[in-house]
C-alpha positions in Angstrom: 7.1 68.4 -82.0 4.7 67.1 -85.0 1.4 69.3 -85.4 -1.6 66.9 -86.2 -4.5 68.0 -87.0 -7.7 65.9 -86.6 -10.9 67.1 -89.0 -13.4 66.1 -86.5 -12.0 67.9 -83.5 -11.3 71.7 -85.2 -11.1 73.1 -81.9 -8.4 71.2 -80.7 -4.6 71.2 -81.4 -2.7 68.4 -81.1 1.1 67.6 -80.7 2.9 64.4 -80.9 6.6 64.2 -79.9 9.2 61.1 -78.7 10.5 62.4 -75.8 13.0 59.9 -75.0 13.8 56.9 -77.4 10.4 55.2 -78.5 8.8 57.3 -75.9 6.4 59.6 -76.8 4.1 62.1 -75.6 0.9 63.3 -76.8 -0.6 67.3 -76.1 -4.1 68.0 -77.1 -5.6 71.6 -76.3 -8.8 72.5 -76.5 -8.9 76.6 -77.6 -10.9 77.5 -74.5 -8.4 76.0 -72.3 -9.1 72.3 -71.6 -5.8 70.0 -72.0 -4.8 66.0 -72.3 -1.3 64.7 -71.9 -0.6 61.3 -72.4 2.9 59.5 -72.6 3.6 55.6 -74.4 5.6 53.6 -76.7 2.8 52.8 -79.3 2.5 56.3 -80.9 -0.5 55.2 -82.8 -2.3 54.0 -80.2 -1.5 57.1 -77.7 -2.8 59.4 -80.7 -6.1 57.2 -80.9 -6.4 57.0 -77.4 -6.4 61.5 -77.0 -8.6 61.9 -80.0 -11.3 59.7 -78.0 -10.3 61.5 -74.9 -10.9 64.8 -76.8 -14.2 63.7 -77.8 -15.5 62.9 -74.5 -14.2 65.8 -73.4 -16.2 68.3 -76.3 -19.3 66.6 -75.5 -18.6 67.8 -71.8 -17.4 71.0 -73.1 -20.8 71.3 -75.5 -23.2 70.7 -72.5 -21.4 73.4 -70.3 -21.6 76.1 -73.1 -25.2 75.2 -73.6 -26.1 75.6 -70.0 -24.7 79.1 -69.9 
């Protein structure tokens, strides 16, 4: 499993893996919990595709935290 870190999104870890040939599978976790799995041929794309997923999901994050 590749490690990627992604500047913009500290608080999330990402992991990119081909799971079966020119399959792969992307894992982003967010430190308090939240998740994204995604699976595809185009590794590129599938990476571009969870870091916008993992922005939407901050900004959903961000307002819960700041209606505590």
């Amino acid at each position: 499993m590749s490690k990627i870190e992604v500047e913009e999104l500290p608080d999330w870890e990402f992991d990119l893996d081909e799971v079966s040939a020119n399959v792969y599978k992307v894992i982003a976790k967010h430190r308090l919990g939240s998740s994204i799995e995604q699976t595809s041929f185009d590794p590129e794309k599938l990476l571009a595709d969870a870091k916008a997923e993992a922005h939407k999901m901050q900004l959903e994050i961000q307002k819960k935290l700041s209606n505590s």
